[in-house]
C-alpha positions in Angstrom: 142.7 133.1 173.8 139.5 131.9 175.5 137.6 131.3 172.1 139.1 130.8 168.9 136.5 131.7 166.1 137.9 130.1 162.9 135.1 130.4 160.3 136.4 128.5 157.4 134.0 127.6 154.7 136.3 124.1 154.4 136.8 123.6 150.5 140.2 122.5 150.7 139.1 119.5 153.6 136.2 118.4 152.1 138.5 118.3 148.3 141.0 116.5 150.3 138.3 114.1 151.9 136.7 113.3 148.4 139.8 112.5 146.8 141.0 109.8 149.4 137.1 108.6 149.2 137.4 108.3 144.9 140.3 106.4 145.7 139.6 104.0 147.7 137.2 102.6 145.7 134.0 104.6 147.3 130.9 104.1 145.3 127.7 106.0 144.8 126.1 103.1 146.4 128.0 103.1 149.1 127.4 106.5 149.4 123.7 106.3 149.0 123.5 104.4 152.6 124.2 107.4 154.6 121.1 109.2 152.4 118.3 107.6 152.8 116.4 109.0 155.4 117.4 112.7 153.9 113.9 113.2 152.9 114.1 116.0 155.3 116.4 119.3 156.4 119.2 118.4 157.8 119.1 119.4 161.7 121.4 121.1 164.1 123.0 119.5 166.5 123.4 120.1 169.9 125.2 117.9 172.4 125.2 117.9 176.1 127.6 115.7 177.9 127.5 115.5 181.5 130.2 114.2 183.5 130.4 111.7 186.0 126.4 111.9 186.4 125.2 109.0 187.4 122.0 106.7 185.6 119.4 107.5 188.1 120.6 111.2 189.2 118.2 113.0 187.3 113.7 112.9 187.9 113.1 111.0 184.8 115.6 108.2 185.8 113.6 108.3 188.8 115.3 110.1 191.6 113.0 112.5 193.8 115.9 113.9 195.5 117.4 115.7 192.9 115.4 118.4 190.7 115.6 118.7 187.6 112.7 120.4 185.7 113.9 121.1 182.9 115.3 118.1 181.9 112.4 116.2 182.8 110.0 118.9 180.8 113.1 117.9 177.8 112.9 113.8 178.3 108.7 114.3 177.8 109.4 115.5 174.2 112.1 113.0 173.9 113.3 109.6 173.7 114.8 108.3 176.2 117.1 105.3 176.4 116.5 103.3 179.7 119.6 100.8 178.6 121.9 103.5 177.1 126.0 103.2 177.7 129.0 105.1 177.6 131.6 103.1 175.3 134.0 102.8 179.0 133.4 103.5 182.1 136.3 106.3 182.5 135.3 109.8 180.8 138.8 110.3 178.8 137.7 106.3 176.9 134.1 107.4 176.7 135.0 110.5 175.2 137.2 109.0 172.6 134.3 106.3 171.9 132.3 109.4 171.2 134.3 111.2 169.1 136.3 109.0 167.1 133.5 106.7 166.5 135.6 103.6 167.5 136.5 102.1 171.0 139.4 103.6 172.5 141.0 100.0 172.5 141.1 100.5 168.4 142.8 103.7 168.8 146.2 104.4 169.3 145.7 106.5 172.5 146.5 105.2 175.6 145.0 106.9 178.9 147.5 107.1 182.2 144.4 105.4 184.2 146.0 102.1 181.9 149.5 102.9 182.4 149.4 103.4 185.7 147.5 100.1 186.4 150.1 97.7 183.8 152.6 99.8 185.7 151.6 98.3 189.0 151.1 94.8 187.6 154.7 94.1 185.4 156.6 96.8 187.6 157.9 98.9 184.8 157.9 102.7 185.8 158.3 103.7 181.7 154.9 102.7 181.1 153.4 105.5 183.5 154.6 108.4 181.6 154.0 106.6 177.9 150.1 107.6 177.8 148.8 109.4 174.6 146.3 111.8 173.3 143.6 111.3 170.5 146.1 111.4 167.5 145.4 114.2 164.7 145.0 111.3 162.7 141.8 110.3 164.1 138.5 111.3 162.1 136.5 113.0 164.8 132.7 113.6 164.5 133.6 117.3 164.5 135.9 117.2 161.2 132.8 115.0 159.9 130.3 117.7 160.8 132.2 120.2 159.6 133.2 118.6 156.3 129.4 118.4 155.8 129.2 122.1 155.9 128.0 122.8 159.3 130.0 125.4 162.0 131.2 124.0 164.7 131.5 124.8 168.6 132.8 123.3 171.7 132.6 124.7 175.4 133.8 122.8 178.1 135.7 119.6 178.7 137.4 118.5 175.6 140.3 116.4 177.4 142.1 114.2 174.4 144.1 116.6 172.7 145.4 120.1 173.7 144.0 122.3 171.1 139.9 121.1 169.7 140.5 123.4 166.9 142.8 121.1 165.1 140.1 118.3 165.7 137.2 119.8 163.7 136.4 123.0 166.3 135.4 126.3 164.8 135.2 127.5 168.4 136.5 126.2 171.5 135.9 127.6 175.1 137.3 125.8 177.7 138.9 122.6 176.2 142.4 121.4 176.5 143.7 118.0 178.5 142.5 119.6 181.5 140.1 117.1 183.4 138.7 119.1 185.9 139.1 122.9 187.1 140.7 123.5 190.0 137.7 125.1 191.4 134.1 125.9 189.8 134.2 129.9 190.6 136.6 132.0 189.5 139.5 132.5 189.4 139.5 128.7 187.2 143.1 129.0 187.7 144.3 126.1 185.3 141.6 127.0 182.6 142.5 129.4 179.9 139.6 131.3 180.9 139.4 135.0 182.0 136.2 135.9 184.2 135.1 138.2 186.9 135.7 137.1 190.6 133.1 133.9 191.5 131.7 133.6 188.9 129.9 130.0 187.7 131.8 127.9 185.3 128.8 126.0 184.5 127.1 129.3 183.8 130.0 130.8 182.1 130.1 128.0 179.7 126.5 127.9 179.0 127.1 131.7 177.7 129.2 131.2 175.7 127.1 128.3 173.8 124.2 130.9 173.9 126.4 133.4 171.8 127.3 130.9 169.2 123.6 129.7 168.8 122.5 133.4 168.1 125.5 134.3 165.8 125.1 131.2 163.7 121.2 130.6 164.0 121.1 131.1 160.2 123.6 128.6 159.6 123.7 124.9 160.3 125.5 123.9 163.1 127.2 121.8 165.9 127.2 122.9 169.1 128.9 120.3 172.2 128.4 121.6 175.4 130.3 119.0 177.3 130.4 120.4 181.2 133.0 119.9 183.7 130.3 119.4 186.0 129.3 117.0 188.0 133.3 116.1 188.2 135.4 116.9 191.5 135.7 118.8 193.2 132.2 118.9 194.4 131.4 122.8 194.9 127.6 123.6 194.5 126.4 127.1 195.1 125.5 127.7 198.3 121.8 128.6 197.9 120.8 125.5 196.6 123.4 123.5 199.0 121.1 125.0 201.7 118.0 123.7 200.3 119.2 119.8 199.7 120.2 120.2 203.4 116.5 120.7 204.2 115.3 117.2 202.2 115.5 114.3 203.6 117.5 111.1 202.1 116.4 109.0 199.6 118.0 105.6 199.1 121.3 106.9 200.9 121.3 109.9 198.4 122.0 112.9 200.7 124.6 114.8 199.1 123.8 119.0 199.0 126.8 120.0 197.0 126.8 117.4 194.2 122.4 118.2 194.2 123.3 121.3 193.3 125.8 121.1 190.8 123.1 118.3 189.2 120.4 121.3 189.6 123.1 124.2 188.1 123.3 121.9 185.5 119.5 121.4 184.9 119.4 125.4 185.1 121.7 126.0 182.6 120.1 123.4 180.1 116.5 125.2 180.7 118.9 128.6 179.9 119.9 126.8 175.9 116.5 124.7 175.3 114.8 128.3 176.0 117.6 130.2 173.0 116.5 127.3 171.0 112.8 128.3 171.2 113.4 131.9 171.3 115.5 132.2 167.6 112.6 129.5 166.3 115.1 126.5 166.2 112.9 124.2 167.8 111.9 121.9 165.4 115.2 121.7 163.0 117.6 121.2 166.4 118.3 117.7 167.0 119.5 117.2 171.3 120.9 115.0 172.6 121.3 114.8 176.5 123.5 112.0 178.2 126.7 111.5 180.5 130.0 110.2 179.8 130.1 106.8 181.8 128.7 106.1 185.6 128.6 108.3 189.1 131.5 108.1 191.6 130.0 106.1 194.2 131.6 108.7 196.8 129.1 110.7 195.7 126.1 109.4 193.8 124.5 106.1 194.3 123.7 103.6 191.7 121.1 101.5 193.3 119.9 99.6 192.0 123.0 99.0 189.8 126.2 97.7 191.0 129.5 99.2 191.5 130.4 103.0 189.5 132.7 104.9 187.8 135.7 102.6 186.4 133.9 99.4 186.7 132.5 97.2 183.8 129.8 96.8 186.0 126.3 98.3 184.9 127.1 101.4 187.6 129.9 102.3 186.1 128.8 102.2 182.1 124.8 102.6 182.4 124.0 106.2 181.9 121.1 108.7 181.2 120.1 109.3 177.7 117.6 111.4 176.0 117.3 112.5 172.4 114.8 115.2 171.5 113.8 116.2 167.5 110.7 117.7 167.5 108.4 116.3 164.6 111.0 113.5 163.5 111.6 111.6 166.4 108.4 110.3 168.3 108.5 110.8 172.5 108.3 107.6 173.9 110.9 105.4 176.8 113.0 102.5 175.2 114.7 99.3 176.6 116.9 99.4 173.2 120.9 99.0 174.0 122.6 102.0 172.4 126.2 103.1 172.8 127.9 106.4 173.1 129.5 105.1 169.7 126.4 105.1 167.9 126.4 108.4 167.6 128.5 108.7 165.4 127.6 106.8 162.2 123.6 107.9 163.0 124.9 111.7 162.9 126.8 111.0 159.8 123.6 109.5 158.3 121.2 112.3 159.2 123.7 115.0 158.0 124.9 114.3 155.1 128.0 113.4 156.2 131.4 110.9 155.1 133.9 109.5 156.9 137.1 108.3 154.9 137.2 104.9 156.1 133.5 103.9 157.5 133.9 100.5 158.1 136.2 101.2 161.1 132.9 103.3 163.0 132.6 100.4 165.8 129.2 102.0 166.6 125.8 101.1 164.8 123.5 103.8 163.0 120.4 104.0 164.7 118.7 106.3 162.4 115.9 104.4 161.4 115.0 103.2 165.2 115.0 106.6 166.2 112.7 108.3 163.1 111.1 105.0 162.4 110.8 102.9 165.8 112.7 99.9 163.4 114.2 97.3 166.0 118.0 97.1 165.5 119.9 94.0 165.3 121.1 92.4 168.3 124.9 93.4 168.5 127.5 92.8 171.2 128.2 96.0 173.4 131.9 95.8 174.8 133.8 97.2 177.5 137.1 97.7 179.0 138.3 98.6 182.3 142.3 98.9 183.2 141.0 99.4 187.0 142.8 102.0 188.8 140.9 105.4 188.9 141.2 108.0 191.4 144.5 107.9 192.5 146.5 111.1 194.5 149.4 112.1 193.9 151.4 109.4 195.9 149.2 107.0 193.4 146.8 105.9 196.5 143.5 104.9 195.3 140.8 107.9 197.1 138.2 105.1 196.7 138.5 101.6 197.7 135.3 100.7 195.6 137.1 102.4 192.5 140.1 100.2 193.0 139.2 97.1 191.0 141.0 94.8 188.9 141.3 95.1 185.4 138.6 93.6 183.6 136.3 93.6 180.5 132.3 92.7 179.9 130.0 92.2 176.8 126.3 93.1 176.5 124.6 90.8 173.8 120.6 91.5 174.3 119.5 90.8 177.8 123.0 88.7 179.0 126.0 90.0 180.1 129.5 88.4 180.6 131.9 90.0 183.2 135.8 89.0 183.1 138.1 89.7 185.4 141.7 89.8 183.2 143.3 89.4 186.1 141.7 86.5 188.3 139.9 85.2 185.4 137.2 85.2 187.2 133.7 84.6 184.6 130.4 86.2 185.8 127.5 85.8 183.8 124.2 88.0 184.1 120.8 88.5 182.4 119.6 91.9 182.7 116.9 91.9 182.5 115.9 89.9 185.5 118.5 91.0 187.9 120.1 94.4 186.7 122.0 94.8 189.8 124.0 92.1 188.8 124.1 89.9 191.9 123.2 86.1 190.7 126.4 84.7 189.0 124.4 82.0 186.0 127.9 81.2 184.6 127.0 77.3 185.8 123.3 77.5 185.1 124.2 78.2 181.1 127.4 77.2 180.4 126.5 77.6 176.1 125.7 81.0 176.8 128.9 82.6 179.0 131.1 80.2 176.2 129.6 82.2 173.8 130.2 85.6 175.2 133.3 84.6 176.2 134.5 83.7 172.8 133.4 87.3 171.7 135.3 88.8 174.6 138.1 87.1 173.9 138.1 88.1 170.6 138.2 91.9 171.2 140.4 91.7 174.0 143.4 89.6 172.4 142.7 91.6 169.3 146.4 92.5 167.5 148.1 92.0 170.8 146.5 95.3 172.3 148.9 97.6 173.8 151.3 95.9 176.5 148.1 93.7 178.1 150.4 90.7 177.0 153.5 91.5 178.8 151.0 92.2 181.8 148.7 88.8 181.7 145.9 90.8 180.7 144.2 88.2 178.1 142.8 84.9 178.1 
């Protein structure tokens, strides 16, 4: 079936859920903490994940060359994050960041992208095939939302487990392991997806989250729209490829086909912000628009950040970010790190919502930043690269830039350290005087990259993670 429409009212989960909570030793106070800005409704959420859209592909990062109207009309009435990440810069670990609430390293999944790279280090062909999806054991923001009483919809991507629906998903559309469709007009061929001859997956998808706005506008709900697009293969419709033929290049970005998959995309978001108005959900629909980690430098440029998709580099794990509440969250731009990750705890805050083990959230609420413009604590942002993306079938890397080592940075306020687990090799950065990362101050501040060092080091060798021992991936 292309759409699974379980409507359970979830009394037995949430039963379930409280026992576990009473016996663990969960107080009222504790409680309490995810309360206290509940002075108001409790808002639908909607979720739009892009993929593989890079930091600056959009008009209100600052690109002229690709148009997109609506979500620069959206990112007025929003905030928007100027230093937002993805929690890795590979969409399968971002997406896990995103829904599990933790970093994929402190989950038991492990992506092929990883096997395939400790494959080629230690030579052990096992490790290829020994990759994993996001256990049912894992807590996803979903099961949260729905717990909390809301109905819940996915159309698109899904990509860590086969089946959504036994992850928290009223409704699926779309989603299986499947990281890309074979083509963008129909036939889909490996999507479980019937439709008419040509037809627009990006559209197509963007239906079906119209129909479950309209039948569940009286009810709360959660509704992540996570497109296929701007992932290969690059197929625009050839209307618009026509028109980014006709404009000229701006800083080397002069590709027609990924512009107008970025523009379909822009359409389609004008198509659900304008349902939102239209059944009066403006003001109690929380948005959130972002991407899932950095472009594909065959593709999409990053100036003026280095490197892209599957580096630990700012390209590859800067993205776009823009979070719209009209009435509760004031419009204004924001040099503030956030994480993917955050997400998570801040939803469960503003919802109502429980998780059965909270300390174990690796993200930070940002509730009170958003609604109140309160400054968060400085926190380490971490991330983890196993380096090989983009390989064919005969394991060939299609991008030489994508074929890096593997290698892991942290982000503590406006310094970053970059380690090569490999090489060893130490970079250190501050952001925010060079942002495209190119003047190494590793000798100028030896105090500072030993600090960072010691927190990467920390995370890294963490209860002997996976096989990076057996591979020399540590310190």
């Amino acid at each position: 079936m292309e759409s699974r429409w379980r409507m359970e009212n979830g009394f037995y989960r949430k039963t379930v859920l409280w026992v576990i909570l009473l016996l663990t030793g969960f107080s009222c106070d504790n409680f309490s903490i995810h309360k206290k800005h509940l002075v108001h409704e409790r808002p639908n959420i909607v979720f739009v994940l892009v993929d593989d859209l890079g930091w600056n592909d959009v008009g209100f990062m600052g690109s002229s060359y690709f148009e997109t109207t609506n979500l620069d009309k959206f990112a007025k009435e929003s905030i928007v994050f100027e230093n937002a990440y993805s929690g890795a810069p590979n969409g399968m670990s971002s997406r896990i960041c995103l829904m599990s609430g933790m970093y994929d390293l402190n989950t038991e999944v492990r992506n092929r992208t990883e096997s395939l790279r400790i494959e080629k280090l230690v030579g052990d062909s096992d490790l290829v095939s020994n990759f994993t999806f996001l256990e049912d054991s894992a807590y996803t923001m979903a099961e949260m939302l729905k717990d909390a009483g809301y109905v819940t919809g996915m159309f698109g991507k899904w990509q860590l487990s086969h089946d959504p629906t036994t992850q928290g998903f009223d409704v699926n559309v779309g989603g299986g392991i499947e990281s890309s469709p074979k083509s963008y007009f129909a036939p889909y061929q490996n999507l479980d997806i019937q439709a008419p001859e040509g037809e627009c997956l990006t559209d197509r998808l963007t239906d079906e989250a119209l129909r479950f706005v309209e039948n569940n506008q009286n009810n709360l709900f959660f509704l992540y729209l996570p497109f296929y697009a701007v992932h290969t293969p690059i197929q625009g419709k050839q209307a618009i490829i026509k028109k980014y033929r006709q404009k000229r290049e701006e800083e080397n970005q002069n590709n027609p086909s990924y512009a107008s998959m970025v523009e379909v995309v822009d359409y389609n978001i004008g198509r659900l912000l304008n349902k939102i108005n239209e059944l009066g959900l403006y003001k109690n629909t929380l948005v959130v628009f972002t991407s899932d980690n950095g472009g594909i430098s065959a593709f999409s440029k990053q100036n003026p950040l280095r490197a892209a998709k599957g580096s630990c580099f700012e390209g590859g794990v800067r993205v776009p970010m823009a979070i719209r509440w009209p009435g509760k969250i004031k419009p204004r731009r924001s040099d503030m790190p956030v994480v993917n990750l955050d997400f998570f705890p801040t939803f469960m805050n503003l919802t109502q919502g429980t998780h059965p083990n909270a300390q174990a959230l690796d993200g930070t609420d940002i509730s009170e930043f958003l609604l109140d413009n309160k400054a968060l604590k400085e926190r380490p942002i971490l991330f983890y690269s196993p380096g090989v993306l983009q390989t064919n079938e005969k394991g060939e890397c299609l991008d030489r830039l994508l074929d890096e080592e593997s290698e892991a940075s942290v982000r503590l306020g406006d310094w970053k350290l970059h380690y090569s687990l490999e090489s060893k090799e130490t970079l250190l950065f501050n952001l925010k005087d060079d942002i495209g990362e190119n003047d190494d101050l590793s000798v100028v501040y030896p105090e500072k990259t030993n600090e960072l060092k010691r927190i990467l080091e920390a995370w890294v060798n963490d209860k002997n993670r996976r096989n990076f021992n057996s591979a020399g991936l540590n310190f």
